[in-house]
C-alpha positions as CSV (number, residue, x, y, z in Angstrom):
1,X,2.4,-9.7,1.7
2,X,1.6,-6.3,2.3
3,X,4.0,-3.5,3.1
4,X,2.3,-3.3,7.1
5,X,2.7,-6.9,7.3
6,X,6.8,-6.3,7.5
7,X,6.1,-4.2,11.3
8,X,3.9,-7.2,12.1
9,X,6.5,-9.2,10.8
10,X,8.9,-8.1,12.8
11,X,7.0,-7.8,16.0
12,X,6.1,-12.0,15.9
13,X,9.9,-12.7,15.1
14,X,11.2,-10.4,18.0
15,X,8.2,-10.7,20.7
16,X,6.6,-13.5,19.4
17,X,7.3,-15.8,22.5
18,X,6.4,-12.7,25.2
19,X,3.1,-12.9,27.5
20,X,1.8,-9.4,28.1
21,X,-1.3,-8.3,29.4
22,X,-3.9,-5.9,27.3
23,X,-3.3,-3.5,29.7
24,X,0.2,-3.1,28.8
25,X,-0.8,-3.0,24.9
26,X,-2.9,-0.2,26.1
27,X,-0.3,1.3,27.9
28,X,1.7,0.9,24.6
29,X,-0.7,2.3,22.4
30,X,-1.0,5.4,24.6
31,X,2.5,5.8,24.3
32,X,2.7,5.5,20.9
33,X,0.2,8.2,20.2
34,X,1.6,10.6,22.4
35,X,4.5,10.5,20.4
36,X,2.9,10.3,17.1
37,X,-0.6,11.9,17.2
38,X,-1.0,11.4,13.6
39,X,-1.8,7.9,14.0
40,X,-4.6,8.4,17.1
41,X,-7.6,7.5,14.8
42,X,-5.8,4.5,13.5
43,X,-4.6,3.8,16.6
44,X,-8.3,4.1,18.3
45,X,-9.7,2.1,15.5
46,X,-7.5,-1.2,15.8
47,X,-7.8,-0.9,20.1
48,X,-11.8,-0.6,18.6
49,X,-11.6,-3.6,16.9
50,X,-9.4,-5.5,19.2
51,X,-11.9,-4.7,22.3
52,X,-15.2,-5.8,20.2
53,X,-13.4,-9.2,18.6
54,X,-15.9,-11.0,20.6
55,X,-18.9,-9.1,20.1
56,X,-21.6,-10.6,18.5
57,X,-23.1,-8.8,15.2
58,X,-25.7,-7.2,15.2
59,X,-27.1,-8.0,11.6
């Protein structure tokens, strides 16, 4: 396991049963870099990912 996996972790035993929507996570997220703008460009990179999970490649 690595040392991030302990946040996610955490966040499956404590919220694991919750239904949100995306547009809360979004909400979230903004939240969170408001607070800590040292982690925008991580931050941008997994909502990135997270929007594009169904996108096709384009090899």
């Amino acid at each position: 396991m690595y040392f991030t996996d302990r946040g996610i972790e955490e966040l499956e035993s404590r919220r694991g049963e919750e239904e949100v929507t995306l547009g809360w996570v979004a909400e979230q997220l903004r939240t969170f870099v408001d607070l800590n703008p040292d982690f925008e460009v991580p931050v941008e990179r997994l909502a990135t990912w997270l929007a594009r999970l169904d996108d096709e490649d384009d090899d």
